[in-house]
C-alpha atoms as one frame of an Amber mdcrd trajectory, in Angstrom:
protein
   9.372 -25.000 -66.521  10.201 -21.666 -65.156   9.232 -20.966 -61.586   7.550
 -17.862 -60.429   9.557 -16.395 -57.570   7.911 -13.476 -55.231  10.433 -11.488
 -52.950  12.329 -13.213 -50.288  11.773 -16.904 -52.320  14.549 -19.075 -53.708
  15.428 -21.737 -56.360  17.877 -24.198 -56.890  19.973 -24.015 -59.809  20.363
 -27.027 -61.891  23.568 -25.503 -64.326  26.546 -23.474 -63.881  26.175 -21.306
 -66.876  23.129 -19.093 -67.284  21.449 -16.202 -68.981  20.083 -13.540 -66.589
  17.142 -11.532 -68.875  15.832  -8.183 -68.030  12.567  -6.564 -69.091  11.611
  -2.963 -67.753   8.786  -0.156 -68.401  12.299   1.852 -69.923  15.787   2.226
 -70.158  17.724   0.742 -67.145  21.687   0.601 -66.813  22.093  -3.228 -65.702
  25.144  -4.014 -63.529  26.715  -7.071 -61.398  28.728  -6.989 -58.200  30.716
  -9.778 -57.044  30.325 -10.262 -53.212  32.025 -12.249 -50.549  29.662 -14.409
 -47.487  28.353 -11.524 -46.291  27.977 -10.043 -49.751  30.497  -7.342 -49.235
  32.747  -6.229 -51.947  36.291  -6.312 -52.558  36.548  -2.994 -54.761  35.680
  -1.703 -58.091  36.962  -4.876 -59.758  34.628  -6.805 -57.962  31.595  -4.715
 -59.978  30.726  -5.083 -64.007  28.701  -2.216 -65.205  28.898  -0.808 -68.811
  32.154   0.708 -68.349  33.532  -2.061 -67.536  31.117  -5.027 -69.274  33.325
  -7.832 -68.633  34.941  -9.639 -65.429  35.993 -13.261 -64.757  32.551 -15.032
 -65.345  30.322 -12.194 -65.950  29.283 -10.214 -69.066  27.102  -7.435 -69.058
  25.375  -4.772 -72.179  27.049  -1.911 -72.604  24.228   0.675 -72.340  20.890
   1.393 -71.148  18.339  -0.054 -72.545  14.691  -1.881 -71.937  15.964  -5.244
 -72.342  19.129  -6.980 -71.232  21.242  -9.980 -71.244  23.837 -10.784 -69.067
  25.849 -13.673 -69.483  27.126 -15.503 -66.300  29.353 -18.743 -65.625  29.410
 -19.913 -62.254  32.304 -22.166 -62.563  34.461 -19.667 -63.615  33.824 -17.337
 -61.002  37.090 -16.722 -58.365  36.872 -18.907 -55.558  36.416 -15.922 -52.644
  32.831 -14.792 -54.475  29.296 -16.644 -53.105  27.357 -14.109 -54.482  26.193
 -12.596 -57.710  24.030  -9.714 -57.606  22.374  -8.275 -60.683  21.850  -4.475
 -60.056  18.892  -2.307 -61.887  20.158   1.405 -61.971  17.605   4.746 -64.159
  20.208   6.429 -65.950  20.163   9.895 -66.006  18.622  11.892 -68.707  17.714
   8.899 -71.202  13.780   8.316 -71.221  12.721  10.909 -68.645  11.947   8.236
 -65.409  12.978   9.207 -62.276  11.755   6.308 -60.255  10.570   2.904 -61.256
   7.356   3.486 -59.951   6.423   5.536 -62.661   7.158   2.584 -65.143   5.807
  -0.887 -65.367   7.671  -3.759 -62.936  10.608  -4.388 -64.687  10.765  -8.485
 -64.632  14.420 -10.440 -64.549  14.214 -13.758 -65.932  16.866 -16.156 -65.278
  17.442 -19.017 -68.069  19.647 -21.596 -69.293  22.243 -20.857 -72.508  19.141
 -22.356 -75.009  16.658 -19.956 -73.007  14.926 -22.448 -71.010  13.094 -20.667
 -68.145  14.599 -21.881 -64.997  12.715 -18.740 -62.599  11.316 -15.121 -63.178
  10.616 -12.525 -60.542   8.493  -9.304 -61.295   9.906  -6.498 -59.017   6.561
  -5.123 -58.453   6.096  -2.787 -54.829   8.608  -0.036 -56.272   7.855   3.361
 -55.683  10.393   6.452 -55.165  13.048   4.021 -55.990  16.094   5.018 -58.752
  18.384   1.719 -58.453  17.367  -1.868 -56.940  19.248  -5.257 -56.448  16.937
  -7.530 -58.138  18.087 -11.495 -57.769  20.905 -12.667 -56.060  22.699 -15.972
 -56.867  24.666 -16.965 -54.312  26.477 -20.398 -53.038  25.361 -22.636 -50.314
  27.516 -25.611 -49.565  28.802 -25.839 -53.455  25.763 -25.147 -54.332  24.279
 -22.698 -56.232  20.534 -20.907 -55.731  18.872 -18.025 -57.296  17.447 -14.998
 -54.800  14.196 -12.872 -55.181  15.706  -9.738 -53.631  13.532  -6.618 -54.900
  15.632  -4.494 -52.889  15.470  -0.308 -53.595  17.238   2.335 -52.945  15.697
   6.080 -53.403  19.431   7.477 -53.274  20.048   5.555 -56.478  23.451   3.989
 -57.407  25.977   5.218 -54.884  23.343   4.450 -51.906  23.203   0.842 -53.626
  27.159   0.593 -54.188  27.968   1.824 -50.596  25.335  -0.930 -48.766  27.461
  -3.804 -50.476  30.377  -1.813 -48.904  31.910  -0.174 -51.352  33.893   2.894
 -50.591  33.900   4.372 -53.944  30.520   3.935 -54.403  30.169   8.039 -55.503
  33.118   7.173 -58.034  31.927   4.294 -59.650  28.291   5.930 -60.053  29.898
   8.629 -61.854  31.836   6.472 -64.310  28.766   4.178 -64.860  26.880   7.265
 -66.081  29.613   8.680 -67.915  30.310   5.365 -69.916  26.133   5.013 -70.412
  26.099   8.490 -71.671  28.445   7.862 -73.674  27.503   4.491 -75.451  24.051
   5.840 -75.898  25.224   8.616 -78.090  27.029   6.269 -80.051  24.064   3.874
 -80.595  21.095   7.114 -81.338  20.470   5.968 -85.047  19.303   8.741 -87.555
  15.502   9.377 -87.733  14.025   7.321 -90.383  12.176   9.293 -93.338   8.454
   9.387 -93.119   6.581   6.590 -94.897   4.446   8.157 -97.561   1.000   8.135
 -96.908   0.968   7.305 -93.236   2.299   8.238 -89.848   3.375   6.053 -87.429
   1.596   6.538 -83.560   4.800   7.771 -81.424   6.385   5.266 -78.821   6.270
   7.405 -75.999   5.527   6.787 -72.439   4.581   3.014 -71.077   2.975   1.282
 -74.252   6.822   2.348 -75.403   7.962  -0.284 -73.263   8.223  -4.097 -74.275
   4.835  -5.588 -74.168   5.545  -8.057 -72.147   6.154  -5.816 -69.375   3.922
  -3.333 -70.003   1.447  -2.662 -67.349  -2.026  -3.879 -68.049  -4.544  -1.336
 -69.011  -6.385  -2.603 -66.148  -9.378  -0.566 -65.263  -9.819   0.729 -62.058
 -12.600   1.246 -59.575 -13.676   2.836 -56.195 -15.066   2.392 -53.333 -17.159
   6.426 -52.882 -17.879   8.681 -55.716 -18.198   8.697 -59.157 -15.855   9.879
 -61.568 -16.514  12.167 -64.246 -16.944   9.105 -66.639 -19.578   7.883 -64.271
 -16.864   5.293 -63.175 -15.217   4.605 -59.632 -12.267   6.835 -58.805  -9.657
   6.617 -56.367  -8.292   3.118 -56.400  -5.776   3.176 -58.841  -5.430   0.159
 -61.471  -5.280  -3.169 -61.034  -1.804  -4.976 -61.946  -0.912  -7.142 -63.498
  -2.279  -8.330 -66.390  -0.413  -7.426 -63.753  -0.564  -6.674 -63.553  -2.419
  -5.865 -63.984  -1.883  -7.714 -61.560  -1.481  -4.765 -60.967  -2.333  -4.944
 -60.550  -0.002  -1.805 -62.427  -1.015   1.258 -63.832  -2.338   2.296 -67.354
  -2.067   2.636 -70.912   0.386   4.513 -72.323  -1.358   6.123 -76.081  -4.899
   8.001 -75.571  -7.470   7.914 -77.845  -7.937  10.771 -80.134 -11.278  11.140
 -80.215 -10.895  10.383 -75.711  -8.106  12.573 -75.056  -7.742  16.285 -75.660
  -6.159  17.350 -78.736  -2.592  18.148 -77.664  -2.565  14.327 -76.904  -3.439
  12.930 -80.162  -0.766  11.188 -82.635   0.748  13.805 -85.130  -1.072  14.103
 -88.600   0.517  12.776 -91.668   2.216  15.757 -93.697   0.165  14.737 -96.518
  -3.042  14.084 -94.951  -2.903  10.153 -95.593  -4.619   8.102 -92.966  -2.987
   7.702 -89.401  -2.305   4.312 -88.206  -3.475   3.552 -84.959  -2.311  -0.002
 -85.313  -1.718  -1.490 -81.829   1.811  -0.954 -81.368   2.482  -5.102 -80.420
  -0.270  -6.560 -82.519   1.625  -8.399 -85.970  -1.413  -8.797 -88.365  -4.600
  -7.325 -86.692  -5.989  -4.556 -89.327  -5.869  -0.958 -87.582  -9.545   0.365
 -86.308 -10.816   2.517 -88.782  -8.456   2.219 -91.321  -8.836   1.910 -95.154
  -7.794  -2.352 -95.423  -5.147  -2.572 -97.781  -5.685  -4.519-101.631  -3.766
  -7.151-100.746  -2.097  -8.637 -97.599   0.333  -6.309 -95.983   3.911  -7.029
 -96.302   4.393  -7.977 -92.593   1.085 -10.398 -92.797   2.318 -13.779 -91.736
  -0.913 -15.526 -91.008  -3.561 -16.639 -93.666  -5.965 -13.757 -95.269  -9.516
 -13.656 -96.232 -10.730 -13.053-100.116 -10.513  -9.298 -99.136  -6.746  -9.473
 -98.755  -7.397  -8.766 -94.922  -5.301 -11.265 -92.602  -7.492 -13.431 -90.420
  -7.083 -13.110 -86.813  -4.694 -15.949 -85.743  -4.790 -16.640 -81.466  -1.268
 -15.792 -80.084  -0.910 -13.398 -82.941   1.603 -10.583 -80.469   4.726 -10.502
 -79.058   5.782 -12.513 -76.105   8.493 -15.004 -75.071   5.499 -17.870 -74.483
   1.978 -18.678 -75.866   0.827 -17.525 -72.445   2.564 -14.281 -72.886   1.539
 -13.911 -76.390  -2.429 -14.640 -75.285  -1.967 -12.092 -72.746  -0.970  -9.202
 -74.754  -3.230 -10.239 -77.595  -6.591 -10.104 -75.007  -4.834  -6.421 -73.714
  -4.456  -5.494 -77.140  -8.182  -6.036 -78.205  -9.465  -4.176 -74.746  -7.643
  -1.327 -76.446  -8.680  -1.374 -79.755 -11.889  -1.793 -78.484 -11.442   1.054
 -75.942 -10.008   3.155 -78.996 -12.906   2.349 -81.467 -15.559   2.949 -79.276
 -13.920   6.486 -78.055 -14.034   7.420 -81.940 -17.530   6.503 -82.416 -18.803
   8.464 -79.790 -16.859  11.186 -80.372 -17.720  11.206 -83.897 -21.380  10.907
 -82.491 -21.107  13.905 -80.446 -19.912  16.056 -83.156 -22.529  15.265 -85.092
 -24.609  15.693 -82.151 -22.718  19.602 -81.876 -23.125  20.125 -85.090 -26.784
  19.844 -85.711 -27.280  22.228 -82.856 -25.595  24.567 -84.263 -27.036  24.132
 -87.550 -30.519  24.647 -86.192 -29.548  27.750 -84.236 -28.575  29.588 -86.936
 -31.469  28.597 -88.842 -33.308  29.847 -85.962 -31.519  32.818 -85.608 -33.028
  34.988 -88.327 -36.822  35.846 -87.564 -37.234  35.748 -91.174 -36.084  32.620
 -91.887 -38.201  30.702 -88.729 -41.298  29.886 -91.247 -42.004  29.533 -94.568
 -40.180  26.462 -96.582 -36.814  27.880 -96.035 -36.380  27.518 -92.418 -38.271
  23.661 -93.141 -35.413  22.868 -95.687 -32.465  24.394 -93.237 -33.752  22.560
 -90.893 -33.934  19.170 -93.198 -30.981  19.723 -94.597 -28.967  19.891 -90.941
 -30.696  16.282 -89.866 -29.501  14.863 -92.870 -25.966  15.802 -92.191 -26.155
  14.746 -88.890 -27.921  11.141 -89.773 -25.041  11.076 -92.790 -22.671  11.320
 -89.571 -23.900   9.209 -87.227 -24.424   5.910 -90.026 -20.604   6.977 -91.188
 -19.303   6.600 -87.796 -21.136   3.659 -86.787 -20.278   1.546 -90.021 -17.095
   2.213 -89.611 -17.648   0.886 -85.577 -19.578  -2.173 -86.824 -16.370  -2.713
 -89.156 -14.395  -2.953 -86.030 -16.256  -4.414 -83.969 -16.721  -7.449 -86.542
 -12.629  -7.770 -86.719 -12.710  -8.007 -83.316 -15.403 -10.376 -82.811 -13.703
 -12.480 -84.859 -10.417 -12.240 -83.344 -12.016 -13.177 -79.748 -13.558 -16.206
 -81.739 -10.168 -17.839 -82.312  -8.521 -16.440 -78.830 -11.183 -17.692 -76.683
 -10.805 -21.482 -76.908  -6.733 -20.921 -77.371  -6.949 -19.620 -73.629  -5.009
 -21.464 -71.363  -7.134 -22.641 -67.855  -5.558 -19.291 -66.505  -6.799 -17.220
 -68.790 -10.129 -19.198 -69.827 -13.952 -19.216 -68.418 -15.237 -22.183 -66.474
 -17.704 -22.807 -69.702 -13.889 -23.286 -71.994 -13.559 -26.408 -72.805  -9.991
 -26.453 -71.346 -10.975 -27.226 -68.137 -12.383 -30.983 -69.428  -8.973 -31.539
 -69.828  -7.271 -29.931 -66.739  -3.937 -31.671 -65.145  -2.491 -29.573 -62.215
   0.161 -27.094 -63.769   3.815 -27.589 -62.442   5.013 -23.649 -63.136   3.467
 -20.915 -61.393   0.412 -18.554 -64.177   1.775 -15.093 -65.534  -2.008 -13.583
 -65.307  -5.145 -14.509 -63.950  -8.841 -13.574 -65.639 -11.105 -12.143 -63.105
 -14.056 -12.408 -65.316 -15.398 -10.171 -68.591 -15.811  -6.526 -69.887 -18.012
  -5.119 -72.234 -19.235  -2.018 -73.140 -22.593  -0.647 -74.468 -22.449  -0.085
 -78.142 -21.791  -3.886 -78.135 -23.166  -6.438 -75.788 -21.909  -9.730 -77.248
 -18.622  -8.978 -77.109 -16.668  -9.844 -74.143 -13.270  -9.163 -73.329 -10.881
 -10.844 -70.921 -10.424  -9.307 -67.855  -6.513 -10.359 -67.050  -4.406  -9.449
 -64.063  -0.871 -10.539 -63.508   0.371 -12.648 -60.659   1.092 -11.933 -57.874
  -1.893 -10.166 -56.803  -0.579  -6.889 -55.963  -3.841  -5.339 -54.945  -6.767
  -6.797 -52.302  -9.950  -8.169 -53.867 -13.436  -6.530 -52.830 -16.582  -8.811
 -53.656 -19.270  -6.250 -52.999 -22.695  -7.718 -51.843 -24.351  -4.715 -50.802
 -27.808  -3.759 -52.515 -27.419  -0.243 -52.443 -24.681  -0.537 -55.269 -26.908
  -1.645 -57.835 -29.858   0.831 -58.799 -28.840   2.401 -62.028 -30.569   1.207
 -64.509 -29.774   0.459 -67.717 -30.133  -1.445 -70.982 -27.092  -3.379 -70.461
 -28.236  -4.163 -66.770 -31.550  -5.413 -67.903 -29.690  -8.057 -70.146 -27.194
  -8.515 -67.698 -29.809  -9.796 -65.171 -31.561 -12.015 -67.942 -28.209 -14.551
 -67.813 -28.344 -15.204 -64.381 -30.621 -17.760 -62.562 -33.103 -17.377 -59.800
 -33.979 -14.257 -58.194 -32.219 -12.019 -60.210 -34.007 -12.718 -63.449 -37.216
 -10.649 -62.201 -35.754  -7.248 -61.432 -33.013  -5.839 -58.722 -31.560  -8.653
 -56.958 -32.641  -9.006 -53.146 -30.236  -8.583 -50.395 -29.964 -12.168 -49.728
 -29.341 -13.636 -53.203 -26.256 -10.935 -53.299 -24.478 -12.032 -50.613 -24.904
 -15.878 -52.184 -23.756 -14.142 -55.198 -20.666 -12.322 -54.018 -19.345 -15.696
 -51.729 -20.267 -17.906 -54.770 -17.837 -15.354 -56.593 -15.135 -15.327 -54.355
 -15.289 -18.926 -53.903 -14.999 -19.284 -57.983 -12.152 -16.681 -57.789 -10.258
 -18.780 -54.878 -10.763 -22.633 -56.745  -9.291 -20.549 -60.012  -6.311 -19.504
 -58.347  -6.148 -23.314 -56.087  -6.292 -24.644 -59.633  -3.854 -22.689 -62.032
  -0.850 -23.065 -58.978   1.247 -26.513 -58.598  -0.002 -28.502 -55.897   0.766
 -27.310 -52.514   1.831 -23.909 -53.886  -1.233 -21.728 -52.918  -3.587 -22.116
 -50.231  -7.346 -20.517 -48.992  -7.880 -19.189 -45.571 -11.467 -18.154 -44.650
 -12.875 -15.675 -41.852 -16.568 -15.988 -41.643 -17.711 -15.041 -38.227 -21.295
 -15.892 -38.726 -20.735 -19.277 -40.694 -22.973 -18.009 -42.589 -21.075 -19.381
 -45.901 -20.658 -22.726 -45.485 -22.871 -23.331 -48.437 -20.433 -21.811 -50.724
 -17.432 -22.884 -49.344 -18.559 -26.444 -49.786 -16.868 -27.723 -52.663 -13.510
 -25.812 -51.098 -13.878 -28.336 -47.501 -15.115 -31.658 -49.491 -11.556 -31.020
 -51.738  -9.737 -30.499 -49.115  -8.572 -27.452 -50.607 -10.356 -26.000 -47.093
  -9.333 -28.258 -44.610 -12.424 -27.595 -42.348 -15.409 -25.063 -42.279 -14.016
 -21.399 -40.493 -14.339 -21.185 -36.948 -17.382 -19.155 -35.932 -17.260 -15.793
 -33.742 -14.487 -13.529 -32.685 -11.700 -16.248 -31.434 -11.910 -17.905 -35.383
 -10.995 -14.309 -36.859  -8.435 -13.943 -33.902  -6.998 -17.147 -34.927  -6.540
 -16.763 -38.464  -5.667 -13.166 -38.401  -2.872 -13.799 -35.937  -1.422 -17.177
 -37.730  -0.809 -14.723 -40.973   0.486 -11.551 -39.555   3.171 -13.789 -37.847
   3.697 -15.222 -41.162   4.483 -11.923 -42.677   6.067 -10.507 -40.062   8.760
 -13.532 -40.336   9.003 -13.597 -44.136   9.577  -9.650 -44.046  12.212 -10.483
 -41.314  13.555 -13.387 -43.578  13.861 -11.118 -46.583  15.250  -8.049 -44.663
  18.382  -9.627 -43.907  18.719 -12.056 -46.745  18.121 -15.147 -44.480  14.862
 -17.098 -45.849  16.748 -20.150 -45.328  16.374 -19.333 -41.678  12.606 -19.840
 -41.609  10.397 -21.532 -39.144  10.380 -25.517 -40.138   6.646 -24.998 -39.410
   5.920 -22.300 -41.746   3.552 -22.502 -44.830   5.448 -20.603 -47.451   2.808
 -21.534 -49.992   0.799 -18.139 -51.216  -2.379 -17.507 -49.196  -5.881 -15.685
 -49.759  -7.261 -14.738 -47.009 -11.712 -14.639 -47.772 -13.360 -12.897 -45.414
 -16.906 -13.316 -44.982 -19.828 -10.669 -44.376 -16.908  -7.890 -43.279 -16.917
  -6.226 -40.969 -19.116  -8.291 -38.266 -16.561 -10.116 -35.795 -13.986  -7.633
 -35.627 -13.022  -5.703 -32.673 -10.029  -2.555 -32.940  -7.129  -5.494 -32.577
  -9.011  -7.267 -35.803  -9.295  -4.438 -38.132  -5.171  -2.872 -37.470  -4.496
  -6.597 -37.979  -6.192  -6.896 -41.437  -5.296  -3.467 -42.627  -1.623  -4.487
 -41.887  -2.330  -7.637 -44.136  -4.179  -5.600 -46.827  -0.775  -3.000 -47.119
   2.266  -5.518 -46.602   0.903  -9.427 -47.745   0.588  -9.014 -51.260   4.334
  -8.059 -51.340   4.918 -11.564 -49.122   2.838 -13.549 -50.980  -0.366 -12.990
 -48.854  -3.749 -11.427 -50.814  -6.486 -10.386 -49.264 -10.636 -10.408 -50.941
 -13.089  -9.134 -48.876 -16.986 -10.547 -49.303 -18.777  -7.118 -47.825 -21.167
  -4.852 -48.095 -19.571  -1.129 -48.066 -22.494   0.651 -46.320 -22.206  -2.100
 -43.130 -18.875  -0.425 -42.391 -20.163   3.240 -41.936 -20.302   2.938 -38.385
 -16.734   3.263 -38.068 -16.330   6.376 -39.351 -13.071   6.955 -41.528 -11.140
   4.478 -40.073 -11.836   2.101 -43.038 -11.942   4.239 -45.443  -7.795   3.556
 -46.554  -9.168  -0.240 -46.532 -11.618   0.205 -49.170  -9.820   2.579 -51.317
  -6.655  -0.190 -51.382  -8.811  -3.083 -53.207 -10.418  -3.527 -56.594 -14.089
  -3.464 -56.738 -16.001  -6.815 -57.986 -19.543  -6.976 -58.107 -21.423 -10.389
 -58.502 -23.917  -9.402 -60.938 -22.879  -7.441 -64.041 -22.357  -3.868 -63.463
 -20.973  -0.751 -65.071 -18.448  -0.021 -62.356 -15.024  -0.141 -64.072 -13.344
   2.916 -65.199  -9.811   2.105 -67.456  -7.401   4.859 -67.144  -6.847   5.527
 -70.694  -9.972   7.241 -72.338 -12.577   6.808 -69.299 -14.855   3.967 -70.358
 -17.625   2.726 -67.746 -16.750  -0.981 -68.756 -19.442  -3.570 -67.508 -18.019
  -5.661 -65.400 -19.211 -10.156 -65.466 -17.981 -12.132 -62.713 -16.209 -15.463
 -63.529 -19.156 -17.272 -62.496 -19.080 -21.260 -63.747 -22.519 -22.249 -65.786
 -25.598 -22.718 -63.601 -25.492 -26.791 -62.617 -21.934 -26.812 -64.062 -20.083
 -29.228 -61.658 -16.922 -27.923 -63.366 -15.406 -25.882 -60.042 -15.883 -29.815
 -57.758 -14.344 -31.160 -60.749 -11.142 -29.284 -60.937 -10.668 -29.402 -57.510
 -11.182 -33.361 -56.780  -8.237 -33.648 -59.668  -6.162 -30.898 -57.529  -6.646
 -33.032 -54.580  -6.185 -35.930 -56.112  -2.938 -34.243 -57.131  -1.546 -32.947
 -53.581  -2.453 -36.524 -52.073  -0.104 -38.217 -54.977   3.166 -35.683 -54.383
């Protein structure tokens, strides 16, 4: 059972010797120094790098590289060292990153010699950063315990050397780059010749990266303005996914019929078909590509008559099923993404084409009457119609691939990753690791309404949740509105949905949200703290309070949001203390250390000047302390304070509680629809899960 660390957090360990794994967005140099108490160093000998992969009890590669393993033996270890600290360096000139910021979270995993998981940490919160110490294991009273350190340094190596106290910390950088340069000439292999008939897409930028730590092609959103897709702009993706999580940035390839031309993968030589395969999917057919005769050679699950493989949940690369689900739900947003960008480009070509067609039948006076200009003109709306049914059967050929793909993935999910209607949740026991991702509902696009994918972020929530319930967000109409509106109950099933059914809407959300997270956590490991000045939600928070998962109804008026707000900013204010100087043994007895979500209600009524600085300091440092933030609001309520707010909004991802097309992803500009993770009308499924949960924390 691996454990999910966030910065600052600890972990026994249970064996001596253990495998440290690293996953990053690119090549890293991975190092170890071997400290005293204070985690200072005795010299160069006390540091293995790649020039120098091997000291008493440590082992590390000797090159840069995406993934690592270091090999470390506790017991062997000189007596005078009590800690172990793996460093993260960007080598120079290999892979083009400057900062880790501009790659996805590289993730260290720390397991036992037959790979069992023991923790994991995602460094996420790096920015300008060139070099970071990412776990520490260090000895406390002859006995050992694993660190969440994140720690960065924008100076790169030396800076990093020299805090440990090393005075040839300029030195040593220098001969760790010289001896990765040098092993990374010696390991370039010789380009590979060209398979006839077919060009592979280029592994360049972050979908280069393993796809387990890729960032999530999470879409993004905004709080003002459209984009030119008609989508949000300004928020940045979600992470993840972990992401996006993250989350969490982007895809890496663009779509060639969504991105300009200089952007597209390279034409075969010989004009055979390009494979725009996804590059971490094992038997899923390429969009729009000829299917082979037979099965292809690396086809390891079962095939239909056709010789096509059948979709097969789990079916991508990943060290767990989890992991494997996750990329597999990613993958199909992109294929998806990619197949609908080449039908609609396809579409507007024809759409260009017949224009042009008609204007120079037009052109000639002559030709403007008579049965010649009639048979020009024919002749171009036949092309175009010959177009348009080419480009959507080969759409509907995709989109039937995938549909049957999510047919087999959907009821694989695990409760994480599943809707409240899966039939995973009849079975639910309280998990004893910590998720990966989180779904935050469904996407969809036009061109095919019964086809939902998984919207997945990954965990820690690195980015604040906004549940909007205002009714000026939700007057565009639209086909897939009007069917949108027919699946949900009450009001909304005769037109726009009133101003009050919204706001039950968005709480109803963000209490389904909040019992999701309660749920997929161990026992005691997350809690729910609500602001909601009015009490005006105590209908939806009900099944939170009769869990106990809320231990009372919010306290009404300014001195509740007072309360609250002050209880957490002392909690990060301490943990950030705690994980500044490496001391978060030295916490407050007192202190919850659980993760918190902070819902606040009907935003921003109840808050004075104090209030808001306090909750925009919670909105920019929590998530990186293991506090997340979702506000239930209406956008156009907040106008009155001028700009002030403005940072607030633009930080969190935009929910809505109805469907809406609000979601732009960051690879070809989609407006997905976005479907709240709403349980079935008169589903009791949400009390259920949480009378087991509390069943749960009242038995530990």
């Amino acid at each position: 059972m691996t454990a999910e660390l966030v910065r600052g957090q600890n972990h026994p360990l249970d064996r001596t010797r253990v495998e440290i794994r690293v996953a990053a967005g690119g090549p890293v140099v991975a190092g170890v120094t071997l400290g005293d108490e204070q985690g200072r160093l005795s010299g160069v000998a006390a540091v293995a790098h790649p020039g120098a992969p091997r000291r008493t009890g440590i082992e590390v590669p000797r090159q840069a590289a995406a993934e690592h393993r270091i090999a470390v033996d506790l017991d062997a270890l000189p007596a005078a060292v009590h800690r172990v600290s793996v460093l993260l360096a960007l080598p120079s000139g290999i892979g083009g990153l400057t900062a880790f910021g501009a790659a996805a979270a590289p993730a260290v995993t720390v397991t036992g010699l037959d790979g069992t998981g023991i923790v994991r940490y995602t460094i996420t919160g790096l920015g300008a950063e060139s070099a970071v110490v990412a776990v520490e294991l260090y000895r406390r009273q002859d006995t050992w315990k694993v660190r969440a350190v994140g720690q960065g340094y924008a100076d790169g190596l030396p800076a990093m050397l020299r805090d440990q106290g090393l005075p040839q910390a300029a030195e040593l950088a220098a001969e760790i780059e010289e001896a990765v340069g040098r092993g990374q000439a010696c390991a370039v292999p010789a380009p590979a010749p060209m398979t006839a008939g077919r060009s592979e897409r280029p592994a360049t930028g972050p979908s280069a990266a393993p796809a387990q730590d890729r960032p999530s092609p999470a879409p993004t959103t905004a709080a003002d303005g459209p984009t030119p897709s008609g989508a949000g702009a300004g928020a940045g993706a979600a992470s993840g996914p972990g992401a996006a999580s993250g989350p969490g940035t982007g895809v890496g390839a663009k779509s060639a019929a969504g991105a300009k031309a200089g952007d597209r993968p390279p034409a075969p030589a010989d004009g055979g078909p390009i494979d725009y395969r996804h590059p971490r999917r094992r038997s899923t057919p390429a969009p729009s590509s000829p299917r082979p005769a037979g099965p292809p050679p690396s086809a390891t699950g079962p095939t239909a008559p056709d010789g096509s493989p059948l979709p097969v949940a789990g079916d991508a690369a990943g060290w767990s099923m989890d992991e494997r689900l996750y990329n597999q739900a990613w993958g199909m947003f992109e294929d998806l993404a990619r197949s609908v960008a080449a039908y609609r480009s396809a579409a507007d070509f024809a759409e260009t084409r017949l224009e042009q067609e008609l204007d120079r039948a037009l052109a000639d006076p002559r030709a403007r009457l008579g049965t010649a200009g009639d048979a020009a003109r024919a002749t171009a709306r036949d092309k175009h119609a010959t177009l348009v049914t080419q480009a959507r059967a080969a759409l509907d050929r995709d989109l039937a691939q995938l549909t049957a793909e999510s047919e087999v993935v959907e009821p694989a999910l695990p409760p994480a990753f599943a809707r409240w209607d899966n039939p995973v949740w009849q079975g639910y026991h309280v998990p004893l690791e910590r998720p990966m991702a989180l779904r935050l509902g469904d996407l969809h696009l036009p061109e095919v309404l019964d086809l939902r994918i998984p919207m997945l972020v990954r965990l820690p929530l690195e980015r604040g949740l906004w549940i909007d319930s205002g009714p000026d967000s939700y007057g565009r109409p639209g086909p897939e509105r009007d069917i949108g509106r027919r699946e949900l109950p009450g009001a909304l099933t005769d037109g726009a949905p009133d101003e009050a059914e919204l706001r039950r809407l968005a709480m109803e959300t963000a209490v389904a949200i909040a019992a999701r997270l309660l749920a997929i956590h161990p026992a005691g490991e997350f809690a729910v703290q609500v602001i909601d000045p009015a009490g005006a939600a105590a209908p939806a928070l009900a099944p939170l309070v009769e869990s106990g998962a809320l231990p009372a109804y919010p306290l009404p008026g300014a001195k509740g949001v007072a309360a609250v707000l002050e209880e957490l900013t002392r909690r990060v204010e301490l943990v950030q203390m705690a994980v500044r100087h490496r001391a978060a043994d030295a916490l407050p007895a007192d202190l919850d250390t659980a993760e918190q979500l902070l819902i606040v209600h009907d935003f921003p009524h109840g808050f004075d000047d104090r209030a808001l600085t306090r909750l925009r300091y919670l909105a920019d440092e929590g998530p990186a302390v293991g506090v997340h933030l979702m506000l239930v609001a209406d956008r156009a309520q907040s106008r009155d304070y001028g700009p002030v707010l403005d940072p607030l909004w633009r930080s969190l991802l935009r929910l809505t509680p109805v469907p809406d097309a609000h979601l732009a992803d960051p690879w070809v500009g989609h407006a997905w629809t976005y479907e709240p993770p709403l349980a079935p009308p008169g589903s009791q499924v949400v009390r259920q899960v949480l009378g087991r949960l509390a069943e749960a924390r009242r038995t530990s």
